[in-house]
N, C-alpha and C positions, 0 to 999 in steps of 0.2 A: 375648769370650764372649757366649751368648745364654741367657739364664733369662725365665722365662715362670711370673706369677703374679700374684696377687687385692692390692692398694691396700687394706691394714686400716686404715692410721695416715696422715695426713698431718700430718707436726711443725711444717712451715714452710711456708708458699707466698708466695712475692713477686708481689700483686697487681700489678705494673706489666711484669715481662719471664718471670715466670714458673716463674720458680727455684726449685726444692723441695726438701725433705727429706719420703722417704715411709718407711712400711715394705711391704715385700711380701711375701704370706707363698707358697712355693713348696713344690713336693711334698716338697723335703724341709729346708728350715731359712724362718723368717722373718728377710728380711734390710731392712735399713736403702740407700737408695738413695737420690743426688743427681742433680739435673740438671735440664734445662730441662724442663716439664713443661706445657703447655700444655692446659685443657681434661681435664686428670685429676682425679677425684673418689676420694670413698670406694666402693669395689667394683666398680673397673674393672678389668677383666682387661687387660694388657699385654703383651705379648712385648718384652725391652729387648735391646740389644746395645749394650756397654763393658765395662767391666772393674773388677775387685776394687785396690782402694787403701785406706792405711792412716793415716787421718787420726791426728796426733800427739794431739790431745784427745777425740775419738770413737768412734774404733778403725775397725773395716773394715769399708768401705762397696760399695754399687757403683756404681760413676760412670758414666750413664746418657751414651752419644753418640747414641744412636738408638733411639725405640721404636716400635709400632706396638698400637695398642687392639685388640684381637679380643672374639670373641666368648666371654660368660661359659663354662669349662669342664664347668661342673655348675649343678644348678638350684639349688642354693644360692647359691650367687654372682651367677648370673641374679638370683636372687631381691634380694639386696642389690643386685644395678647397678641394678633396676629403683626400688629404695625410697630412691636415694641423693639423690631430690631434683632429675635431671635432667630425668626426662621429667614433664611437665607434670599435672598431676591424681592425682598417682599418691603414696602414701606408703607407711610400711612395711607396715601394715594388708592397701592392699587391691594390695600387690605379691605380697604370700602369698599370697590369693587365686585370683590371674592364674596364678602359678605351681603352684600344685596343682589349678586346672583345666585347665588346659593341657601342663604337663608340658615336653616334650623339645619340644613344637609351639610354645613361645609366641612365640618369635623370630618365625616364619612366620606366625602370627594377624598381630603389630603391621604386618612389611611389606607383606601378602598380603591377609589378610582379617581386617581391624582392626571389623568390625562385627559378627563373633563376640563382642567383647570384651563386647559389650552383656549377654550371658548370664547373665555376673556380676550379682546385684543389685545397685542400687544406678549403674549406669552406663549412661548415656542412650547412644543410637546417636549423639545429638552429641558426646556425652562422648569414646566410644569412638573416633570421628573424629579428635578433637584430642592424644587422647594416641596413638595412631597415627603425625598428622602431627609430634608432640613427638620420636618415637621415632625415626624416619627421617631427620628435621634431624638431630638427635644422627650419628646413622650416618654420614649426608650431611656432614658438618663434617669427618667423621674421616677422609672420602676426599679432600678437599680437603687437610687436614695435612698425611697422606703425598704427594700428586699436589707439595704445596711445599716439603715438604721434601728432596725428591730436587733440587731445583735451589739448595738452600741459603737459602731462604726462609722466613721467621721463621713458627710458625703461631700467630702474633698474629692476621694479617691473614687467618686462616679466615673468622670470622664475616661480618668483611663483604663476601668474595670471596658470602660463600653468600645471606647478605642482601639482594645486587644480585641474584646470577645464578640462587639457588635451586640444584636437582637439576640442572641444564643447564652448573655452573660448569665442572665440571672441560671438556667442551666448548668450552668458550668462550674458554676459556684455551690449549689446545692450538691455537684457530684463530687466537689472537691474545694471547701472555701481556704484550703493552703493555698490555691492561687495569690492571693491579694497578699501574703509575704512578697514574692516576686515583684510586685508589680508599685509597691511606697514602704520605704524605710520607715518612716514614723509606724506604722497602723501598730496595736500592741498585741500581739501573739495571743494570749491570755483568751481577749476577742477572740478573736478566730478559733480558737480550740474550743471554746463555749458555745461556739454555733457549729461548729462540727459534729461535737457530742450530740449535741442538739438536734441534728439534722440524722444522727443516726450512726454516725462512721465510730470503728471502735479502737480500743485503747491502742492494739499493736498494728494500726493499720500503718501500711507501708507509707503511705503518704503523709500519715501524720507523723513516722517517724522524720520521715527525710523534711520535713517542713520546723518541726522542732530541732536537726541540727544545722538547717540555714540561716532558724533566729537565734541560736548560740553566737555561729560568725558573725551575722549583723550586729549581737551586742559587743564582742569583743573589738569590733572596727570602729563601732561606737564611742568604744574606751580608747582608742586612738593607736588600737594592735594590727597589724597585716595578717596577723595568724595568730591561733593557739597550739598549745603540749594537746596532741591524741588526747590523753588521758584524761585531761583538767574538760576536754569537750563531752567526753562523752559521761562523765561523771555529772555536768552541768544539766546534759540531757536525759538519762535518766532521773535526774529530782524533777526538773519541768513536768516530764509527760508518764513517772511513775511508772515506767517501760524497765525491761530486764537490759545485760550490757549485749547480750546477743544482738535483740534490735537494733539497734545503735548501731553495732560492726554491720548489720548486713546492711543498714541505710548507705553509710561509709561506703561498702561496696560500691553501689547501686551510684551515688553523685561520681563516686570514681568513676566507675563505665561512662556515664552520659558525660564526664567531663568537666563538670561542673564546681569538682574539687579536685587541690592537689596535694597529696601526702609527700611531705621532703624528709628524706632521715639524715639527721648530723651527727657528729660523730658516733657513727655508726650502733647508736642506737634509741635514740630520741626524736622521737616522729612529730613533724609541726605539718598543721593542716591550714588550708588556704584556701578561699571562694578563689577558683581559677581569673576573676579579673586581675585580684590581689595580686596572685603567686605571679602573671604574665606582663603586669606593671612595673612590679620588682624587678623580673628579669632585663624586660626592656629598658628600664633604667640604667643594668649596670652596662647593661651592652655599649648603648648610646655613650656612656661616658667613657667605657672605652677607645668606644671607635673615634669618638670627639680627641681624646688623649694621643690616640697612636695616629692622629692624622699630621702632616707637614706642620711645621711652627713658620708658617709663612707671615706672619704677623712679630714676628720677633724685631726686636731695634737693636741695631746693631751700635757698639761702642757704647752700653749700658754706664759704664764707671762713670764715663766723660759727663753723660747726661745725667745723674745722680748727682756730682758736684750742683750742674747748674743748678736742680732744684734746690740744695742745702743753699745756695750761695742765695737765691729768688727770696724765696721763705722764710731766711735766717735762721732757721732750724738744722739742727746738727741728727741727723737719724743716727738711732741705734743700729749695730752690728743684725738686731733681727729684725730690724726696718728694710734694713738692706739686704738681709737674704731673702726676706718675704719680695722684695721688688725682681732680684734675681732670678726669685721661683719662678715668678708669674711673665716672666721675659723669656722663659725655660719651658716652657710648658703650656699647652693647651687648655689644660684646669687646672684651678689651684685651689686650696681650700687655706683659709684667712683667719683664726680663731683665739680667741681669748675675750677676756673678762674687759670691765668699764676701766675706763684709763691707759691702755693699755698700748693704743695707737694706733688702730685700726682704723678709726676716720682719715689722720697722715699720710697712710699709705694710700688709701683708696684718693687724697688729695692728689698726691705724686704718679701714680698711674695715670688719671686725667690729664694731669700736665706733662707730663712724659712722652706718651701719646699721640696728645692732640700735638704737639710740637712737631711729629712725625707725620700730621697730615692723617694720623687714624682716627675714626668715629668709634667713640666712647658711648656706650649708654647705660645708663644706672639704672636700676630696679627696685623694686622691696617688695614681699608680701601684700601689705596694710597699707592702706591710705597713711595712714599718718610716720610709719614707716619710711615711707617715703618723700613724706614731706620733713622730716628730719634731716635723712638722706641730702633733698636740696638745700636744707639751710645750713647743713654741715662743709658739704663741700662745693656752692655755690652753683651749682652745676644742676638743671634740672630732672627730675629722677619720679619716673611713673611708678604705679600699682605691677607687677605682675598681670594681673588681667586685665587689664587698658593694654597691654604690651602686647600681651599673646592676643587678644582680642576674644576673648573666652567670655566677654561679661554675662552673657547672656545663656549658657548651655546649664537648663537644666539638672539642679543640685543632684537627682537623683540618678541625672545618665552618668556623673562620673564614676558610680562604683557599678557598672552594668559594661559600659562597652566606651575605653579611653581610644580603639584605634580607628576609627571613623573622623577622628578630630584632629587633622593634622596642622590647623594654624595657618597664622599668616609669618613666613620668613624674615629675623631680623635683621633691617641693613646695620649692623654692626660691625667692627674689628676686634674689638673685646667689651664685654656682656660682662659688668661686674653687678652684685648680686646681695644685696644686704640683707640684716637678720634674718640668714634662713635656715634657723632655727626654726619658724616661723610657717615653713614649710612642710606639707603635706607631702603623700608618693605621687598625687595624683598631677596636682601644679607641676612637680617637679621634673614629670613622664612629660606635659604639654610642653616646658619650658626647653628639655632638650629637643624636641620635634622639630622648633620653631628657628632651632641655631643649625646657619651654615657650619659646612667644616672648615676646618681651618681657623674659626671666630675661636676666640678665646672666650673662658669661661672664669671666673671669679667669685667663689664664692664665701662671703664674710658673716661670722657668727658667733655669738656664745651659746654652747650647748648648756647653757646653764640657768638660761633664760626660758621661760613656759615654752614645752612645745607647740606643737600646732593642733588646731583643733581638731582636722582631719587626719586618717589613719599616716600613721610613718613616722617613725623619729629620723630624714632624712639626712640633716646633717652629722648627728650624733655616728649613724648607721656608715655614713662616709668615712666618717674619720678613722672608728672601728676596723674599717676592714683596711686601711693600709694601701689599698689600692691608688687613692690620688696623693698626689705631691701634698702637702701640708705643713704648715708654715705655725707654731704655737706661742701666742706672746704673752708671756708670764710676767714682764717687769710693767710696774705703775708707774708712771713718768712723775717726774719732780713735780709739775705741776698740775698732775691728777692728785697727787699723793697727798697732798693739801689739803682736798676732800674730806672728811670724815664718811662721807655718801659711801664713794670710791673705797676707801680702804675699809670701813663696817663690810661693804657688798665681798670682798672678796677674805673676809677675818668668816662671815658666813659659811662662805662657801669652802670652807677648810674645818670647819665644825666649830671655830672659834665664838667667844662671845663677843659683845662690842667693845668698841675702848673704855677704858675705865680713865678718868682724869691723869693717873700717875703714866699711862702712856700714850698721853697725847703728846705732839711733838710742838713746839714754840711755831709761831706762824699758822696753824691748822685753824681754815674757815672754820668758821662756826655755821655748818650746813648743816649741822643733824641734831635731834634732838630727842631722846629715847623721854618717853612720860608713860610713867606704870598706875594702872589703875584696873582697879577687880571686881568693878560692874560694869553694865553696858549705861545705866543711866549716866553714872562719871563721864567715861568714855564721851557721852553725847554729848556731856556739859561742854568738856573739854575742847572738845570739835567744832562746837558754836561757837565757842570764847576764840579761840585763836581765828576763825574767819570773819568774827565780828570786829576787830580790835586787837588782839593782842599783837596778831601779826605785824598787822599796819604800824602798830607802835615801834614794833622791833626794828622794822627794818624797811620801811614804808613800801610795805609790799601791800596792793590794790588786790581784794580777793579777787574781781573779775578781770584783774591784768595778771595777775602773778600766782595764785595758788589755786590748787587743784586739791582738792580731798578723794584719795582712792580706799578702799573697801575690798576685800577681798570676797563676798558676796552681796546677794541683790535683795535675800529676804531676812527677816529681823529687824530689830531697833537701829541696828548699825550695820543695815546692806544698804543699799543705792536708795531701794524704793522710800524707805524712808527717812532716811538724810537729806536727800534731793528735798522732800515735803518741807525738812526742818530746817534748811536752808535758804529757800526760798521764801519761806515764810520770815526769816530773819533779814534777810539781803534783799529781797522787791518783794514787800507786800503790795495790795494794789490798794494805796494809799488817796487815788484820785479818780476813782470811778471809772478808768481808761477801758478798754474795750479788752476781754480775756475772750478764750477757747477752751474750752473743757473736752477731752481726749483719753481715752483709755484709762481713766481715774486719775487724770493729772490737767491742774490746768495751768495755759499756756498764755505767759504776759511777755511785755514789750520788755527787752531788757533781760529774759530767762538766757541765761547757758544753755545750750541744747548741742544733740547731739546723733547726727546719724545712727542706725543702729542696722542697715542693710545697704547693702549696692542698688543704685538706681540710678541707670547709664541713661534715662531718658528724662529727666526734671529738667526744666530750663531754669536758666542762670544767667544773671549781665554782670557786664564788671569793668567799671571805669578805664578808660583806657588813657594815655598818657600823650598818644600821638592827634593831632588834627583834623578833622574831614571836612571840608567845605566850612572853613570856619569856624566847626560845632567840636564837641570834646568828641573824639572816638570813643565809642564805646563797644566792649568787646561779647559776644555772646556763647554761647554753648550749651550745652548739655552732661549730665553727670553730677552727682553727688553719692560720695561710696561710705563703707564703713567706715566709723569711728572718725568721719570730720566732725569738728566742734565750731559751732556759731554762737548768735546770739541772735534773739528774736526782734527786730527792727518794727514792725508793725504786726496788728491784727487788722483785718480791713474786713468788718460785716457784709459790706458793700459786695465785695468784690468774692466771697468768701474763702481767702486765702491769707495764709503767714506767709510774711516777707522773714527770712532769715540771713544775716550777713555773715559769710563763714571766715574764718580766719584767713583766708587766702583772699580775703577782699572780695570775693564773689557774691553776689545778693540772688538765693534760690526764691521760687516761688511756689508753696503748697499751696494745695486745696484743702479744705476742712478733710476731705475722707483721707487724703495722706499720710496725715498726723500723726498714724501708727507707725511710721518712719522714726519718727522723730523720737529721744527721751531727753528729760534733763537732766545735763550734764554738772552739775555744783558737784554731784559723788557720783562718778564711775568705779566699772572694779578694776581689779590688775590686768586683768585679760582686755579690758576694752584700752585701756592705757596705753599696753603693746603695740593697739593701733595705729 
């Protein structure tokens, strides 16, 4: 079906892929409409085409497959699309204005002759320019939409098709639609080759070779690689695009010359290829950590033995011999690299350098990757210890500019003495590049890890790649401490990671917590039984552990009987049904009660937050405020407030954040994360 009408109400918009609930109101009923909605506002006129469905809790809607913006029907609408906020200079005031001096003309003033607009008081002939050229982008984005959307292409990637190419896109595109590789990681190759064909360009054309082997590299950077083997690329790229190996090499050539790739050969006969950000990140990395290495150790503490006692004596802990030469190293040296498995005493040491230090009057500061990382970090070593990107102040650049151009970014400089560094494993090349930028010389550097632990999401196995090359000082702690070794977590974790099985009863050792618990079962139904049962009761029994104080069910995927999406369902449906009529939110197919686990699921360095304060102000409790909520924090949902229409969420750090209904795509529930969100 096709209906055609004016945007009154927008109920929901998913700021990230653009998913809406609007109202519309048409000549002859206002109707309620869903779907992807990209770049629509209050009083845009529409033409939709899909069809009428009959949602079980909302009633009937129209499910939106395809639209198309036109031009406002009447100058009333004109009147509202002009005061909605989009075009630049302009509000409701003086859109009135415009519209009853101009009438049925004003469309033709803004693209024709936008210097009439000046007539109106109050609007400069520069004025009247910019809202002109405000008006026209607008226009200009929406031919772009449609020009992408006929090839199946997300109109995300409008703005900055129009941003590069301006009024000239849709052009540029038809003479070449490998641009929009360049221009968003996500878009799917597949696309673009289908509107290229389409458009006419043919199989060995130059363009579409070299565009088939940039989405090779994007996918292998994707897979979490800096580079591929020559061979394994262009083998990839003839299956894609069905091209000869000739093609291929002369592409190869061709990104050589403009620079764009770089071909490195190792021992002297095995050639790996690199998007030149890549290969120029790497480099830069190891530079910096040399040059960080071979600068002054003017942070050294002099009479180390002396102050080693005092902390054994503080602590009452007796360090081991590779306690103490890791504290050695890192007294020795500008970088140090800190590594081994769970139990091992890597938290100890990084205790001891704090206190060692700080005794000396140096400023210590702690790091991690991950929000929660890091909040580990501070309850480990009492010490407070931020995100990585709170630190560098990176929060906000851009996911897509880090694999485009890392040396425009040079940071804000740490006042530090030593910069120790946890799971950074954890870490990408790209953080890694930012994090040395942002360290004076002379600062010591510290970094702590198990390479044994999930890499990182983005390209680089950075610690792994360190320790590899021999180059930094490195410290390896193999022994589990007495009372790690207690464990069965601890010692199963590292029986694993030597290809062993788990313990078997006959060598368990006398005294060994009872922390682990292997339960074999060879359906997913069992499985789920088994999952409910211990978070409804079993647990509590055992060991009066509170599911929402004490346990955590993790999953190693998010789809299936036994991924997140539906554990979370099964869980909460056992753990807070809504047993009292209390007030729910329904969100991205989940709905959201008082009392749900939830859980961050992106950075958003601009949410507000309050959080009880402890000290006095005029009487009254101080109360503290802020801003910020990152990956992988875990709350619980405190209120739904129809009223107000926002969740109140109190997050484990005692902070109480406040959403909006349209946020909520922030948020998932937390009763089952997977291993990856875990690490956070």
């Amino acid at each position: 079906m096709e209906i055609t009408g004016e945007i009154i109400t927008i109920i929901y918009k998913n700021e990230v892929n653009s998913y809406s609930v609007a109202e519309i109101e048409t000549d002859e009923e206002v109707t309620t409409i869903v779907g992807f909605l990209p770049f629509v506002n209050l009083g845009d006129t529409l033409k939709l085409i899909g069809k009428y469905v009959e949602h079980k809790e909302y009633g009937r809607q129209f499910k939106v497959d395809t639209f198309e913006k036109i031009i406002p029907q009447n100058l009333s609408a004109l009147e509202r699309y002009l005061s909605n906020g989009n075009i630049k200079g302009i509000g409701e005031a003086l859109a009135k204005k415009i519209v009853k001096k101009f009438g049925e003309e004003t469309i033709t003033i803004f693209q024709s002759y936008p210097e009439r607009l000046a007539e109106i008081k109050g609007i400069s002939k520069e004025k009247a320019k910019e809202m002109s050229e405000s008006f026209i982008e607008n226009w200009e984005v929406w031919q772009i939409v449609g020009f992408l959307e006929k090839f199946g292409i997300g109109a995300e990637h409008a703005q900055k098709v129009f941003d590069l190419y301006g009024t000239n896109a849709i052009e540029e595109m038809e003479q070449n639609p490998y641009i929009l590789i360049d221009i968003a990681r996500g878009v799917d190759f597949k696309q673009i080759d289908k509107m290229a064909l389409d458009l006419g360009i043919s199989y060995d054309n130059q363009k579409r070779i070299i565009s088939g082997i940039k989405y090779g590299l994007i996918r292998i950077t994707n897979n979490g690689h800096s580079c591929v083997l020559k061979e394994n690329l262009i083998e990839f790229v003839i299956k894609l695009l069905d091209v000869n190996t000739e093609n291929v090499e002369d592409g190869l050539i061709e990104l050589r010359t403009k620079g764009e790739i770089v071909i490195e050969k190792r021992n002297n006969k095995e050639e790996y290829i690199y998007s030149s950000v890549f290969y120029y990140t790497e480099e830069e990395i190891a530079f910096r950590i040399k040059r960080l290495q071979n600068s002054k150790n003017i942070k050294k503490v002099t009479g180390l033995e002396k102050e080693l006692k005092k902390v054994e004596k503080i602590s009452s802990i007796e360090l081991s011999e590779k306690q103490k030469e890791a504290l050695k190293l890192v007294n020795e040296n500008n970088v140090t690299i800190i590594t081994g498995g769970p139990g091992t005493g890597k938290t100890t040491i990084i205790k001891n350098i704090i206190d060692i230090y700080e005794s000396k009057g140096k400023k210590v500061v702690l790091s991690a990757p991950t929000g929660r990382a890091a909040k580990r970090m501070t309850e480990t070593t009492g010490k407070e210890a931020s995100t990585l990107h709170r630190l560098l102040e990176i929060g906000k650049i851009d996911d897509d500019s880090l694999y485009k151009n890392t040396s425009k970014y040079e940071g804000t400089p740490i006042d530090a003495d030593i910069i120790i560094v946890d799971e950074v494993s954890m870490m990408d090349m790209f953080l890694m590049n930012y994090l040395l930028k942002c360290i004076y010389q002379g600062t010591k550097l510290v970094l702590v890890g198990d390479i044994d632990q999930l890499p990182s999401v983005g390209p680089g196995s950075v610690l792994k790649d360190l320790i590899n090359s021999e180059e930094v000082p490195i410290i390896k702690l193999d022994k589990i401490f007495r009372q790690a070794a207690k464990s069965k977590i601890i010692v199963n974790a590292h029986r694993v990671n030597k290809g062993e099985s788990f313990l078997n009863k006959s060598e368990e050792e006398e005294g060994m917590d009872e922390d682990f618990f292997f339960i074999k079962e060879n359906s997913q139904e069992k499985m789920l039984s088994q999952v409910i049962s211990l978070c409804t009761g079993r647990l509590e029994k055992y060991g009066d552990y509170d599911f929402f104080q004490n346990i955590q069910v993790l999953t190693p995927t998010k789809k299936g009987m036994l991924g997140t999406k539906e554990l979370n369902k099964a869980l909460q449906e056992k753990l807070n049904p809504n047993l009292g009529n209390l007030p729910e939110r329904a969100s991205m197919g989940a709905i959201f009660r008082i009392g749900d686990r939830v859980m961050q699921i992106k950075n958003n360095y601009d949410i507000y937050w309050e959080r009880e304060g402890t000290g006095k102000l005029g009487g009254l409790e101080e109360k503290e405020v802020g801003s910020g909520v990152f990956n992988g924090e875990i709350g619980t949902v405190i209120d739904v407030n129809e009223k107000e229409k926002q969740v109140e969420i109190r997050f484990d750090d005692e902070k109480i954040a406040y959403y909006e209904y349209s946020e909520l795509d922030q948020i998932e529930h937390s009763y089952a994360i997977t291993i990856h969100k875990a690490q956070r």
